[in-house]
SEROLO-934610 format. One record per residue: x, y, z of N, C-alpha, C, CB in turn; residue in one letter. Coordinates in steps of 0.05 Angstrom, whole numbers, plus 5000, padded with zeros to 4 digits. Glycine has a CB too. Layout:
% residues N
+------+------+------+------+------+------+------+------+------+------+------+------+---+
|   nx |   ny |   nz |  cax |  cay |  caz |   cx |   cy |   cz |  cbx |  cby |  cbz | r |
+------+------+------+------+------+------+------+------+------+------+------+------+---+
|    X |    Y |    Z |    X |    Y |    Z |    X |    Y |    Z |    X |    Y |    Z | a |
...
+------+------+------+------+------+------+------+------+------+------+------+------+---+
This chain:
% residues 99
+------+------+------+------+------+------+------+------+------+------+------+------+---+
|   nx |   ny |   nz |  cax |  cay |  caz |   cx |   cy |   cz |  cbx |  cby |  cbz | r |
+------+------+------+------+------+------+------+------+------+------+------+------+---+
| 4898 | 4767 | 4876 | 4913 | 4790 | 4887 | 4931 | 4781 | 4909 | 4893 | 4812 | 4897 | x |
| 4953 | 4787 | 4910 | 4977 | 4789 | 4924 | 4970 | 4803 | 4951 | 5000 | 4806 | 4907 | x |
| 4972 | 4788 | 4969 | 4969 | 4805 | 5002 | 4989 | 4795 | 5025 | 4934 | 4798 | 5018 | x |
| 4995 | 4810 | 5035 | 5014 | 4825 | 5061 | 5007 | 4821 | 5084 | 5015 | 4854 | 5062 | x |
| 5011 | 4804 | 5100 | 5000 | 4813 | 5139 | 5021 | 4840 | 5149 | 5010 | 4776 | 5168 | x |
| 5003 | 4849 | 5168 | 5021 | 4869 | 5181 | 5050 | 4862 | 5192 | 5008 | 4879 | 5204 | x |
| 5051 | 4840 | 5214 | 5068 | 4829 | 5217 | 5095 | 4825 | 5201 | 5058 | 4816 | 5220 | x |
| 5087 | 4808 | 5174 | 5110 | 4802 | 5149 | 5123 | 4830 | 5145 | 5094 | 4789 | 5117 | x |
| 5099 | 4850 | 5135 | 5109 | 4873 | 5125 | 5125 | 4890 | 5140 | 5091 | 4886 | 5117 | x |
| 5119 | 4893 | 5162 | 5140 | 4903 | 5185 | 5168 | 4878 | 5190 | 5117 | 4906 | 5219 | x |
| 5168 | 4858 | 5185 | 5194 | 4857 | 5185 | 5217 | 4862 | 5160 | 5196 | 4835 | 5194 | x |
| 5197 | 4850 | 5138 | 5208 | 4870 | 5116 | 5222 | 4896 | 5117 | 5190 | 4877 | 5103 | x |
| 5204 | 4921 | 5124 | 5206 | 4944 | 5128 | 5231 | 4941 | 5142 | 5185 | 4958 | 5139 | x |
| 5228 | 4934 | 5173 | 5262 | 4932 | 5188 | 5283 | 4923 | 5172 | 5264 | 4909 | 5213 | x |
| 5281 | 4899 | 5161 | 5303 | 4883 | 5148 | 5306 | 4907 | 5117 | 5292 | 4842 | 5142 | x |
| 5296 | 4926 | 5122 | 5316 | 4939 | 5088 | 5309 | 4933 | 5061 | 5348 | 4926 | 5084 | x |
| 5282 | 4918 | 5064 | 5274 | 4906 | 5035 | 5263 | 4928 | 5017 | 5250 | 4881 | 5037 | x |
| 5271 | 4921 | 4998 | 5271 | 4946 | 4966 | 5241 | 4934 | 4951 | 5308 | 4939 | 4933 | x |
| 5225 | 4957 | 4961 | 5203 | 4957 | 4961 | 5188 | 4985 | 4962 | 5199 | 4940 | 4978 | x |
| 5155 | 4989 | 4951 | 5156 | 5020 | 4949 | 5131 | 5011 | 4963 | 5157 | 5042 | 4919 | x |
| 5125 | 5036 | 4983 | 5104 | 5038 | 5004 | 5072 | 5056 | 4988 | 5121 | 5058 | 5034 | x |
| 5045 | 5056 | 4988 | 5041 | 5074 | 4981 | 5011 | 5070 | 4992 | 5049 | 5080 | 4955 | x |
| 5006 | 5099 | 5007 | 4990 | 5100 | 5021 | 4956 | 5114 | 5007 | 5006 | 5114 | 5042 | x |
| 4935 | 5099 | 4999 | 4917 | 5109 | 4980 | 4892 | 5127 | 4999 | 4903 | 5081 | 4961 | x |
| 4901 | 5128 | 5025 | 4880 | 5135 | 5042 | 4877 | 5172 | 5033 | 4890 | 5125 | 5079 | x |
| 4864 | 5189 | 5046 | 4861 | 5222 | 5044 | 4888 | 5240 | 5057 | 4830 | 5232 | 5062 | x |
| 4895 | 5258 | 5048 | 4916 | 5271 | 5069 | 4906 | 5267 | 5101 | 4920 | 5305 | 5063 | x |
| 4891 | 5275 | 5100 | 4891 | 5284 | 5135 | 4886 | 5255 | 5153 | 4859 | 5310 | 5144 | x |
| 4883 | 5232 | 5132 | 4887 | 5210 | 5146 | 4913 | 5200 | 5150 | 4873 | 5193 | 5136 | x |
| 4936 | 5200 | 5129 | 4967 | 5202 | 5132 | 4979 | 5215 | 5147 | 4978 | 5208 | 5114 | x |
| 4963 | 5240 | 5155 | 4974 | 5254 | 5175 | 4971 | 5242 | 5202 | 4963 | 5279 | 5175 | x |
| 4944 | 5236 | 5207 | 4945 | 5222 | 5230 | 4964 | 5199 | 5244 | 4925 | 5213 | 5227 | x |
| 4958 | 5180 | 5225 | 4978 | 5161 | 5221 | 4989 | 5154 | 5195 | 4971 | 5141 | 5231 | x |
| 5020 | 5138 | 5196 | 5021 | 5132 | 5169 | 5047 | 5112 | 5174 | 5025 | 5161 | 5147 | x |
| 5060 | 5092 | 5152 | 5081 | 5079 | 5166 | 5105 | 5087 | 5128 | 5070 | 5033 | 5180 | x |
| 5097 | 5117 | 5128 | 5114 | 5106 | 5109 | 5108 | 5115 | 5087 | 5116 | 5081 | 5107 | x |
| 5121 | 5118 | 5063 | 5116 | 5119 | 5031 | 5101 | 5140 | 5031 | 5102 | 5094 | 5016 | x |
| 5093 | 5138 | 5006 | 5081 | 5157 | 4984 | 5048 | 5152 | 4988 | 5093 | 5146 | 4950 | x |
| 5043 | 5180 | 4988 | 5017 | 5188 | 4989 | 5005 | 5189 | 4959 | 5015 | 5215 | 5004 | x |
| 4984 | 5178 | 4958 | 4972 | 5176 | 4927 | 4948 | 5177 | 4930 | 4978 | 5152 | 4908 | x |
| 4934 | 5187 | 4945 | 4898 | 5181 | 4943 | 4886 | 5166 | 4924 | 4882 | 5206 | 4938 | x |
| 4864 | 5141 | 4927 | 4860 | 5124 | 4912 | 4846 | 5142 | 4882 | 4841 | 5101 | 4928 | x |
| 4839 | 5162 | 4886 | 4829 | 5184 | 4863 | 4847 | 5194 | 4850 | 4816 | 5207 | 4871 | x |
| 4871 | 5186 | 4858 | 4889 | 5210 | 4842 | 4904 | 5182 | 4831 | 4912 | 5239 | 4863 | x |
| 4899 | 5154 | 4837 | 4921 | 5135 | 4836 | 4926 | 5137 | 4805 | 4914 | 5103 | 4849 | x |
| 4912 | 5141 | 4782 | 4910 | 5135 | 4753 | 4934 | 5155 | 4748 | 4878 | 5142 | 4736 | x |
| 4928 | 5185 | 4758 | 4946 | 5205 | 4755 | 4981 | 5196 | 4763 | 4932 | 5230 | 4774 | x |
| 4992 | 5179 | 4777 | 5015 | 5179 | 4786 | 5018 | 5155 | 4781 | 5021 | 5189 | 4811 | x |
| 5022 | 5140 | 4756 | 5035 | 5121 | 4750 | 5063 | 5114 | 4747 | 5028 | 5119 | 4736 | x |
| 5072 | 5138 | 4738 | 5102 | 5144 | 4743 | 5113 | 5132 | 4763 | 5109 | 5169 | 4747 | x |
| 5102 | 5135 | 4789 | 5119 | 5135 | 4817 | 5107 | 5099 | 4826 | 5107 | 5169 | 4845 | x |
| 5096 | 5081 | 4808 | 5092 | 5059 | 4816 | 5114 | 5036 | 4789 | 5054 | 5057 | 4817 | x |
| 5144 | 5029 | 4811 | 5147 | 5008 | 4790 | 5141 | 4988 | 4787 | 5163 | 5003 | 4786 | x |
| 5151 | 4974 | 4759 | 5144 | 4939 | 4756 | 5164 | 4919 | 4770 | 5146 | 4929 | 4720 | x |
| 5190 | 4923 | 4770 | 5216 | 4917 | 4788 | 5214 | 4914 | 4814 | 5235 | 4938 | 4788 | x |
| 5195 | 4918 | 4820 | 5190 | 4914 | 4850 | 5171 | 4908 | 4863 | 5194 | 4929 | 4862 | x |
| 5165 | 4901 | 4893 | 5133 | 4908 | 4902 | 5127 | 4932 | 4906 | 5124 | 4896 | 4926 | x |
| 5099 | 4925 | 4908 | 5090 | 4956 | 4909 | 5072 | 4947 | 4932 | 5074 | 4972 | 4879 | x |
| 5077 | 4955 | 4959 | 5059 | 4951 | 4978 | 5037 | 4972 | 4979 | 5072 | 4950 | 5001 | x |
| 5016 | 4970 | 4977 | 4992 | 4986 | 4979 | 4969 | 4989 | 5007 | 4979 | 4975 | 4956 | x |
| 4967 | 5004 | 5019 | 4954 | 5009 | 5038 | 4931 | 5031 | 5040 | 4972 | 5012 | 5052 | x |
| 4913 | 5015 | 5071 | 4892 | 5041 | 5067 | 4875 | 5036 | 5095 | 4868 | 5041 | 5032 | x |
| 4863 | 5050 | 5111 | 4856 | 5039 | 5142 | 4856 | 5018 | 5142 | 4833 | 5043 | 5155 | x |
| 4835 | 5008 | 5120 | 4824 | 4972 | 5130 | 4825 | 4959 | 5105 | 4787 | 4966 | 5144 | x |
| 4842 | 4965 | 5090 | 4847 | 4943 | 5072 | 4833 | 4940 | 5046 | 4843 | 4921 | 5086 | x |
| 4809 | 4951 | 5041 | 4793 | 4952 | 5023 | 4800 | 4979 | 4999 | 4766 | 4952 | 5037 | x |
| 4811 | 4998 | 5005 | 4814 | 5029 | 4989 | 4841 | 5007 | 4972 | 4827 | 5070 | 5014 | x |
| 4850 | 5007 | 4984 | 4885 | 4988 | 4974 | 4876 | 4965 | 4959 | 4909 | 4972 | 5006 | x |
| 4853 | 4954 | 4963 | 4843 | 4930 | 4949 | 4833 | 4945 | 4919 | 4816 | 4913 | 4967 | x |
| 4822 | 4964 | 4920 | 4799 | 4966 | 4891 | 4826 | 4977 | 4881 | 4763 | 4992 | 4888 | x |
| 4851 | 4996 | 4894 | 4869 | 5016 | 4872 | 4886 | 4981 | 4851 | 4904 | 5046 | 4900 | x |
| 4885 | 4965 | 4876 | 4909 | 4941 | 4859 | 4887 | 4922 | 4838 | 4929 | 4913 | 4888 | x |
| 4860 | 4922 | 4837 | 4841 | 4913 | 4818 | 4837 | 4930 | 4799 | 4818 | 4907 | 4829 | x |
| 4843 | 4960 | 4797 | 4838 | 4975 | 4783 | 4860 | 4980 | 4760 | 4832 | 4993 | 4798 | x |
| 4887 | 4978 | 4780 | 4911 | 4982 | 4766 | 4914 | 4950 | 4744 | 4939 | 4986 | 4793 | x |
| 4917 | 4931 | 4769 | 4923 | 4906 | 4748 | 4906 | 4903 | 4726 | 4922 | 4880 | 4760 | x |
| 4887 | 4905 | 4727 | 4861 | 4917 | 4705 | 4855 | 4925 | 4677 | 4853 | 4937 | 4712 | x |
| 4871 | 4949 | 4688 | 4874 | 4968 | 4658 | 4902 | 4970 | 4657 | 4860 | 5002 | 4658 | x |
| 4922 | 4966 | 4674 | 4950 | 4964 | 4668 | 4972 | 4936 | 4666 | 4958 | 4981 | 4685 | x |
| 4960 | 4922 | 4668 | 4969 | 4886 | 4683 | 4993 | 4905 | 4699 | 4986 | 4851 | 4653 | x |
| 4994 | 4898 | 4713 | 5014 | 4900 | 4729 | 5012 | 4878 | 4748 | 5014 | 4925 | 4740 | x |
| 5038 | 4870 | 4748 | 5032 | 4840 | 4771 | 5056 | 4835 | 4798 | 5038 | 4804 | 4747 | x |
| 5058 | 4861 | 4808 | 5078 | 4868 | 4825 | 5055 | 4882 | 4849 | 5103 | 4888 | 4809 | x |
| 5035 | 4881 | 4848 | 5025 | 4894 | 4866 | 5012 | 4879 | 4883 | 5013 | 4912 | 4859 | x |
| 5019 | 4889 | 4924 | 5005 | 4874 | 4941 | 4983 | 4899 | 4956 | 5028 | 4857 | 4961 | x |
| 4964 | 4875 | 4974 | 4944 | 4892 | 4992 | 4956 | 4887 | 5014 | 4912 | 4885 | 4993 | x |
| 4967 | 4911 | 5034 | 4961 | 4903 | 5061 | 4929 | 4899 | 5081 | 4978 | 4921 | 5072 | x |
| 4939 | 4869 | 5082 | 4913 | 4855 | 5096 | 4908 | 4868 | 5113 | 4913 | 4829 | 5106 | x |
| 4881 | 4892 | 5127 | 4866 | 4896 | 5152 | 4890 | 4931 | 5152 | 4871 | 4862 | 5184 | x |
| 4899 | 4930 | 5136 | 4909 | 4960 | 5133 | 4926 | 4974 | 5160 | 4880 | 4977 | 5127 | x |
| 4925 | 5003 | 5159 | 4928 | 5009 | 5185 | 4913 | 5003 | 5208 | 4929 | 5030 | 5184 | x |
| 4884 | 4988 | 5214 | 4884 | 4976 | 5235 | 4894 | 4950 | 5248 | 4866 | 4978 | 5236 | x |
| 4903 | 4936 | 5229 | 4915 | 4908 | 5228 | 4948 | 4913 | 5239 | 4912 | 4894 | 5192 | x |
| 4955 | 4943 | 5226 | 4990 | 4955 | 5231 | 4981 | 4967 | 5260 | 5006 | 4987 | 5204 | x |
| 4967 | 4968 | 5276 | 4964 | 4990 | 5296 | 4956 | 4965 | 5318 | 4937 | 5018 | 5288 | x |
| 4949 | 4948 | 5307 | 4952 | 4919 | 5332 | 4972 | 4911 | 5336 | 4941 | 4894 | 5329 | x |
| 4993 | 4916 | 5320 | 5020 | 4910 | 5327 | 5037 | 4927 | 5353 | 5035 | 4914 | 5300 | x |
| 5026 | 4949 | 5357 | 5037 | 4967 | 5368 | 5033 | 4963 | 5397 | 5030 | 4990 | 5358 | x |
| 5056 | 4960 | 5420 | 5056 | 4967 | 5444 | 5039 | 4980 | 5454 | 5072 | 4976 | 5448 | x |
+------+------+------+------+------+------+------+------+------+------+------+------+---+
């Protein structure tokens, strides 16, 4: 599996890179915080295939890294898909970055 440090991915993000964000955590955890993209709850991830392409990365996220781990074992799985990354340590790993 393909993985992301917070760091890399945030300069990505700045620098403009064509890439799709997608956050597998619950609403009211996106609400709290979020850096971004598409909300997909790891339960609903099967349902919204549509909105994940092959053309690109697909950065996947989730507090700590593990919800984002089973959706990209699940997907490559039953769908090969081989465009998909984990962000490593999730939003707590993105929230050490922060001032």
């Amino acid at each position: 599996m393909m993985t992301i440090d917070a760091n890399t991915l945030q300069q990505k993000i700045e620098a403009g890179d064509d890439m799709i964000l997608i956050d597998v955590r619950e609403p009211f955890e996106h609400e709290l915080f979020n850096i971004g993209g598409l909300l997909i709850p790891l339960n609903n991830i099967f349902e919204n295939l549509h909105q994940l392409k092959r053309d690109k990365p697909v950065i996947f996220y989730c507090q700590k890294g593990i919800r984002s781990q089973i959706a990209i074992q699940r997907l490559e799985q039953k769908f090969n898909y081989t465009n998909l990354v984990n962000l490593s340590g999730g939003m707590e790993a993105w929230k050490k970055l922060m001032p």
